[in-house]
Backbone as JSON Lines, residues from 0, in Angstrom:
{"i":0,"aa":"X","n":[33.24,33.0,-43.43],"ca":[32.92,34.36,-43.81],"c":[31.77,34.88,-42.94]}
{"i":1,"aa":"X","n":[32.05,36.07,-42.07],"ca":[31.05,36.85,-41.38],"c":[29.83,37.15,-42.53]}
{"i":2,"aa":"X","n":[28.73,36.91,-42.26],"ca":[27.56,37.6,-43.37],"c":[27.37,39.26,-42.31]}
{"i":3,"aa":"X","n":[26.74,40.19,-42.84],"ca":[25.67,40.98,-42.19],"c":[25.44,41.2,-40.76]}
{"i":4,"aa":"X","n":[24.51,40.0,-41.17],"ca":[23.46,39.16,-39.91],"c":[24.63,39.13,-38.73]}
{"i":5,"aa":"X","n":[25.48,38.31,-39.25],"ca":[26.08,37.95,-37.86],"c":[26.88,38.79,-37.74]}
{"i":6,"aa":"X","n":[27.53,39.79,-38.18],"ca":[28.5,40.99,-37.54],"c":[27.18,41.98,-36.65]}
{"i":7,"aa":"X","n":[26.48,41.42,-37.38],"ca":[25.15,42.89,-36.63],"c":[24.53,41.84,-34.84]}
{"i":8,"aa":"X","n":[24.73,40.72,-35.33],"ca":[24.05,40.14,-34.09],"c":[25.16,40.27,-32.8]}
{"i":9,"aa":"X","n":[26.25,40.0,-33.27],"ca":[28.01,40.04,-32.55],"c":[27.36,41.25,-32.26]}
{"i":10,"aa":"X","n":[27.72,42.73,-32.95],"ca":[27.36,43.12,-32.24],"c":[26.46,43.82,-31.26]}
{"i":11,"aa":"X","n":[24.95,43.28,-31.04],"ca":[23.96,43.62,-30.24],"c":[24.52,42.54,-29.15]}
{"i":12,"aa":"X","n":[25.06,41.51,-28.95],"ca":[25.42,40.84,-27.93],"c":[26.4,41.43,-27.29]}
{"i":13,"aa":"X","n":[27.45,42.04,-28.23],"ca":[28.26,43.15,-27.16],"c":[27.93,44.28,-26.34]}
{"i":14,"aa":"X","n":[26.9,44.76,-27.22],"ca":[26.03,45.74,-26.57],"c":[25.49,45.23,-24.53]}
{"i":15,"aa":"X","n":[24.76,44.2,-25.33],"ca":[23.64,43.4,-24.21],"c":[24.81,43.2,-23.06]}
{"i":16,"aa":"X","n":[25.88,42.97,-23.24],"ca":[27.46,42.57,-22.11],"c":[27.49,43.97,-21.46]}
{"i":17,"aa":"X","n":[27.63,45.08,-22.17],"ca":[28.15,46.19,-22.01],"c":[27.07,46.99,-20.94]}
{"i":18,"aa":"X","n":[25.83,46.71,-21.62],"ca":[25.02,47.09,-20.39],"c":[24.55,46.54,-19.34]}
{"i":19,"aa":"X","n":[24.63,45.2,-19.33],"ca":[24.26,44.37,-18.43],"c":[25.56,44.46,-17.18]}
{"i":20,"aa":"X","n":[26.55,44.54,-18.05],"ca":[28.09,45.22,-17.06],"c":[27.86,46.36,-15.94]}
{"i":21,"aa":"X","n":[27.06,47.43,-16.83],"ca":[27.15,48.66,-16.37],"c":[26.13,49.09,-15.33]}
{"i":22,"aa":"X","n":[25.06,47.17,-15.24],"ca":[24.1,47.77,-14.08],"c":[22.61,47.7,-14.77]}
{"i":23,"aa":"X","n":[22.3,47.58,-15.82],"ca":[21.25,47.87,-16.69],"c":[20.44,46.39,-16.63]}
{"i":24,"aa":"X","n":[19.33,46.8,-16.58],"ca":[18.21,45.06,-16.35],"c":[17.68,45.05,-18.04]}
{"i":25,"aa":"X","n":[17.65,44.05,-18.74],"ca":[17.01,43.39,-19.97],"c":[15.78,42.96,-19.83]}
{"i":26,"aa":"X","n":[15.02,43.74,-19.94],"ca":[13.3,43.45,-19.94],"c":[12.75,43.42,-21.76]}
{"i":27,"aa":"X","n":[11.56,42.81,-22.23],"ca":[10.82,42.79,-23.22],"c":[10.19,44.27,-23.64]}
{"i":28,"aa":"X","n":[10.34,44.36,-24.71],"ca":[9.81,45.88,-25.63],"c":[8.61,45.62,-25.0]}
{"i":29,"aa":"X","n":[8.0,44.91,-24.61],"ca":[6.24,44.6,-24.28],"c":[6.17,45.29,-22.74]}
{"i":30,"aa":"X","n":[7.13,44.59,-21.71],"ca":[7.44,45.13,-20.04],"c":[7.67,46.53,-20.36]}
{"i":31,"aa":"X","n":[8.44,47.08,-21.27],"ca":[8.94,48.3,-21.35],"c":[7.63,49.39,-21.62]}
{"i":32,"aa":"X","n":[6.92,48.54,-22.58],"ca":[5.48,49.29,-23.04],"c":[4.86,50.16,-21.3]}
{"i":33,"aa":"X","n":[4.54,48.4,-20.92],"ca":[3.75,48.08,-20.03],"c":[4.31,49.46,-18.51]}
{"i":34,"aa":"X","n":[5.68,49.38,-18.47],"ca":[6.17,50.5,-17.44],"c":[5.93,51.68,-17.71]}
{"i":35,"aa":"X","n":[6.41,52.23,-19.26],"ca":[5.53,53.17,-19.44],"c":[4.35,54.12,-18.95]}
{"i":36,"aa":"X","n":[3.64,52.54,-19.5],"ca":[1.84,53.28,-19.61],"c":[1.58,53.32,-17.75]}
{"i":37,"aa":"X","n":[2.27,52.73,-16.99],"ca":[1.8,52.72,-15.36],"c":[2.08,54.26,-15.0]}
{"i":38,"aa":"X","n":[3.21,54.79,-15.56],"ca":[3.64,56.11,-15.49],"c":[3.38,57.34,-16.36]}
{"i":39,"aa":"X","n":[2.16,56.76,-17.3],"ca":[1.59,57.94,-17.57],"c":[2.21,58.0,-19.29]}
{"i":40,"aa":"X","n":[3.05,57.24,-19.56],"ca":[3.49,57.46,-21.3],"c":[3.36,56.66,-22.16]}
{"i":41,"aa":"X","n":[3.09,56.5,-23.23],"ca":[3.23,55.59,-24.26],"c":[4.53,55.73,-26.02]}
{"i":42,"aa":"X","n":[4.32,54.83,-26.33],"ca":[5.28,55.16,-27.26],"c":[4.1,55.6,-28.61]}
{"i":43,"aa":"X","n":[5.31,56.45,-29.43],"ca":[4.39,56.55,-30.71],"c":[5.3,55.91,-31.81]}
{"i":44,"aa":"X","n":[4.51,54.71,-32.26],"ca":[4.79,54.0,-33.07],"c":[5.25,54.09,-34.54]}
{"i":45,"aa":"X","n":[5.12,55.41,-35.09],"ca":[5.01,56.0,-36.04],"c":[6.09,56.82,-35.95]}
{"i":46,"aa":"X","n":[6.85,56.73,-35.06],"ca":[7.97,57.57,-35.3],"c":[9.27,56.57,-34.8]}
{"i":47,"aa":"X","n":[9.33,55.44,-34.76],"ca":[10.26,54.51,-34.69],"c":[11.12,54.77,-35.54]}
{"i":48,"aa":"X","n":[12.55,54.47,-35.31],"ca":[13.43,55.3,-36.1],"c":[14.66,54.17,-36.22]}
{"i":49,"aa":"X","n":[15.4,53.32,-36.96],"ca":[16.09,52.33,-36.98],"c":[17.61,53.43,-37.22]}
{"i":50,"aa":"X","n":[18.75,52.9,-36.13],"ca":[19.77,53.94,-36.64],"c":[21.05,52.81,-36.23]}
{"i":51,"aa":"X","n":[22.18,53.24,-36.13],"ca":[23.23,52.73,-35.36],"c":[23.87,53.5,-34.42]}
{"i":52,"aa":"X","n":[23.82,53.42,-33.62],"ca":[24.73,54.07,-32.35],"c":[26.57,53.52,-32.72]}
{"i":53,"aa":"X","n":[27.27,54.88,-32.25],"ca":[28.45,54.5,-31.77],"c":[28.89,54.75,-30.51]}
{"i":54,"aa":"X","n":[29.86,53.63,-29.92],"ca":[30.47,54.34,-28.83],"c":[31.91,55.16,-28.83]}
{"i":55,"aa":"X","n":[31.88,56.03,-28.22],"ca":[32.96,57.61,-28.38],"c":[33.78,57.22,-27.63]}
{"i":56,"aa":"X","n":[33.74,56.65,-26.09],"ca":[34.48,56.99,-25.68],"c":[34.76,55.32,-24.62]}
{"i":57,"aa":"X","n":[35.93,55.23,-23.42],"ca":[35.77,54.09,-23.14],"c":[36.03,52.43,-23.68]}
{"i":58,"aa":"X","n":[35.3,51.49,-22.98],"ca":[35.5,50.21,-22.73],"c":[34.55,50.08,-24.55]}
{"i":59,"aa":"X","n":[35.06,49.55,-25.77],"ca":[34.49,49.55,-27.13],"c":[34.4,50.52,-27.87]}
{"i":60,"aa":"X","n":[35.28,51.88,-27.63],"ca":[35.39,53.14,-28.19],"c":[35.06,52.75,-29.81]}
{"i":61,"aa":"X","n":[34.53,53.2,-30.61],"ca":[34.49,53.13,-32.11],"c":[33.65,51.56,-32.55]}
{"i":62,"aa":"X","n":[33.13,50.89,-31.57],"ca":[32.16,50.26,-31.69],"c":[30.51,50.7,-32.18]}
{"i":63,"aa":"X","n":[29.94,49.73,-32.93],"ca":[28.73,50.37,-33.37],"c":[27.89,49.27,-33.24]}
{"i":64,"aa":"X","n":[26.42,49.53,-32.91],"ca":[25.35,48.05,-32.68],"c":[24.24,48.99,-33.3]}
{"i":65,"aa":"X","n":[23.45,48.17,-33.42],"ca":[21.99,48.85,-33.96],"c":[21.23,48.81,-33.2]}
{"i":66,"aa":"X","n":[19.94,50.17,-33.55],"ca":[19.37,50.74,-32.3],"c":[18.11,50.92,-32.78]}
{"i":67,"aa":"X","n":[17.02,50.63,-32.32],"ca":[15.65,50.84,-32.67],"c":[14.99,51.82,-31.53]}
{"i":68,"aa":"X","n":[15.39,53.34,-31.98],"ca":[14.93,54.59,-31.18],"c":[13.54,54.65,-31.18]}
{"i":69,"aa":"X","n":[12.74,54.73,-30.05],"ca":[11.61,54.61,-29.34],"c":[11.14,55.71,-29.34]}
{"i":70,"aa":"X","n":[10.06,56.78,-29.6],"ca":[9.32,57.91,-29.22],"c":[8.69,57.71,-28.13]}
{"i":71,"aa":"X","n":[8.9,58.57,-27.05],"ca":[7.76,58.2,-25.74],"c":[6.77,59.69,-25.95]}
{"i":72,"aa":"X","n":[5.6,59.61,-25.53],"ca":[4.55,60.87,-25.69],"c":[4.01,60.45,-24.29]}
{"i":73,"aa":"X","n":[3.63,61.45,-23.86],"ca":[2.4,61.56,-22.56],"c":[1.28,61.22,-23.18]}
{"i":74,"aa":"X","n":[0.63,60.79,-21.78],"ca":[-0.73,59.85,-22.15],"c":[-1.88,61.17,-22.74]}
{"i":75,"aa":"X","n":[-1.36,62.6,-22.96],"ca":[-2.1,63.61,-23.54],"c":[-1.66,63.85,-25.04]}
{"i":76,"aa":"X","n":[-0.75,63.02,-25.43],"ca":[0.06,63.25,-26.81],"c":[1.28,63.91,-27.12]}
{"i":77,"aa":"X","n":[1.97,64.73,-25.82],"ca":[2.58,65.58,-26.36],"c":[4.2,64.34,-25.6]}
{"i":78,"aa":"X","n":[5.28,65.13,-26.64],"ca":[6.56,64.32,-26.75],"c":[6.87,64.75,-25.02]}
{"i":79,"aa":"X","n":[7.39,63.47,-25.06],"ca":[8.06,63.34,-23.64],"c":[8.77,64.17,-23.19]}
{"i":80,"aa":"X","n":[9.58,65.37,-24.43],"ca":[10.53,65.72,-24.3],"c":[10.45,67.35,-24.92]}
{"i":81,"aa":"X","n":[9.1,67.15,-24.96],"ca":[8.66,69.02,-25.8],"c":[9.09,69.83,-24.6]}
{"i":82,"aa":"X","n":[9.51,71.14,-24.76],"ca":[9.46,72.11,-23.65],"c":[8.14,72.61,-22.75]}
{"i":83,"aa":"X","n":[7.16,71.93,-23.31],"ca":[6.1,72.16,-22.38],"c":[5.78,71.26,-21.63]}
{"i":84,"aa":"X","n":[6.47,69.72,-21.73],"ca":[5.82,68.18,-21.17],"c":[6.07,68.9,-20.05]}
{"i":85,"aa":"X","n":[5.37,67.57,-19.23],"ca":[5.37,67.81,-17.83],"c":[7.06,67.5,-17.01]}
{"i":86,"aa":"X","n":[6.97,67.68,-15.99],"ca":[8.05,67.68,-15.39],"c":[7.57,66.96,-14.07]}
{"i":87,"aa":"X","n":[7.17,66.29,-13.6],"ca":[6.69,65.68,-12.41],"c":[7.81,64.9,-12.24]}
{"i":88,"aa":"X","n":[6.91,63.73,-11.21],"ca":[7.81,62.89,-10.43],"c":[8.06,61.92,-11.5]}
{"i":89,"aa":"X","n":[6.69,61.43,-12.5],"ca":[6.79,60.29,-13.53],"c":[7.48,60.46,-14.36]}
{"i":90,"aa":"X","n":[7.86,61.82,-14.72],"ca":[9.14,61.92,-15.64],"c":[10.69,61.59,-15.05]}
{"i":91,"aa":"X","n":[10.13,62.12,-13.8],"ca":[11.66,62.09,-13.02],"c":[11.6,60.0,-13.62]}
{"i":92,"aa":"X","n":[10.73,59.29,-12.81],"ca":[10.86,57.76,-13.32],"c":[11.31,57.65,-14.57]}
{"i":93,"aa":"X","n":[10.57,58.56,-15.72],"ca":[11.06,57.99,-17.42],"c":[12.12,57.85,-17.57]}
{"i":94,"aa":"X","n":[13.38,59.07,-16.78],"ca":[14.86,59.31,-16.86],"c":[15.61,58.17,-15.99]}
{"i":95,"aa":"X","n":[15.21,57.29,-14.89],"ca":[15.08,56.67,-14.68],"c":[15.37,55.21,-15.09]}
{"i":96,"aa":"X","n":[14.04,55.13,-15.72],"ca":[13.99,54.03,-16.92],"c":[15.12,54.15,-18.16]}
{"i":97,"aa":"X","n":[15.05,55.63,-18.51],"ca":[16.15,55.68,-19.98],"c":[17.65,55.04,-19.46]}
{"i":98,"aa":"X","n":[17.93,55.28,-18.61],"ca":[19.36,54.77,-17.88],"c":[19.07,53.63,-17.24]}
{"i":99,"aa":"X","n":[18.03,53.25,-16.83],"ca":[18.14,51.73,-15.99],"c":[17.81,50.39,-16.58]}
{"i":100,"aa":"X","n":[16.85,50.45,-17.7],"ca":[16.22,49.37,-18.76],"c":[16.68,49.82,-20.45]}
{"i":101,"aa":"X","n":[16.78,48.83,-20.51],"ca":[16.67,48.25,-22.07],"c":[16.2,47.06,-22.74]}
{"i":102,"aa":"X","n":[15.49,47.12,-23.71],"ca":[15.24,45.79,-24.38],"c":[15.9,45.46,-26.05]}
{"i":103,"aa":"X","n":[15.88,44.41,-26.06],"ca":[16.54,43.98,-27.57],"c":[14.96,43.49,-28.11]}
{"i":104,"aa":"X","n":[14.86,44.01,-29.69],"ca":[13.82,44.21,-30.78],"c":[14.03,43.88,-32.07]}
{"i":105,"aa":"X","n":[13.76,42.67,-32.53],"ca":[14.17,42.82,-34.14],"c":[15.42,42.65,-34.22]}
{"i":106,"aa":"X","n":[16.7,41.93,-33.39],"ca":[18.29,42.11,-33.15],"c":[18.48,43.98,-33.49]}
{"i":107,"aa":"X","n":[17.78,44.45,-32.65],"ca":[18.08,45.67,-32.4],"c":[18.17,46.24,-30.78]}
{"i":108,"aa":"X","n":[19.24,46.82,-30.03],"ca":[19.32,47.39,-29.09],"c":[17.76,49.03,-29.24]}
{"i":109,"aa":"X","n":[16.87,48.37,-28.47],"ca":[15.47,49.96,-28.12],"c":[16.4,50.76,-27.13]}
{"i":110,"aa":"X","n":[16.39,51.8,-27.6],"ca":[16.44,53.08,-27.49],"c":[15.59,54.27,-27.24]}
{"i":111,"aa":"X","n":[15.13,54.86,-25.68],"ca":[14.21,55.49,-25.45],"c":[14.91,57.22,-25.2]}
């Protein structure tokens, strides 16, 4: 008998295949911190958000893994993603990062 645990771990390991397939490097929530803050952002901790992702479309269509969504803020406070953040080159990197890294948290796929 599958418990929980292990349908949820199955699937963050499918996940971890799927992106590691697609080109994506597996670094530590800690490295991820750490790239961040070189570029000017940090996360806000307080708005961590536990959800499940599905996939729509493609190679696991109607697949679902769990996702521990990340807040990033500029090193001035404001959301990474307000209409006033900045727009520089270090953001150009954050977008970057959102498509090139991921880390697994808690058997949760982070989500930035």
């Amino acid at each position: 008998m599958r418990t929980n645990n292990n349908a949820q771990a199955e699937a963050v390991h499918r996940e971890i295949e799927r992106s590691l397939n697609a080109g994506m490097s597996q670094v530590t929530i800690k490295k991820l911190t750490e790239i961040l803050k070189d570029i000017g952002y940090r996360f806000d901790r307080s708005m961590d958000t536990c959800s499940q992702a599905q996939i729509i479309t493609g190679d696991g269509a109607g697949d679902t893994y769990p996702t521990l969504v990340l807040y990033p803020i500029q090193d001035d406070g404001v959301s990474a993603f307000h209409y006033q953040a900045r727009r520089d080159a270090n953001y150009q990197k954050l977008k970057k990062i959102r498509n090139n890294l991921f880390a697994v948290f808690n058997n949760r796929i982070v989500v930035i």
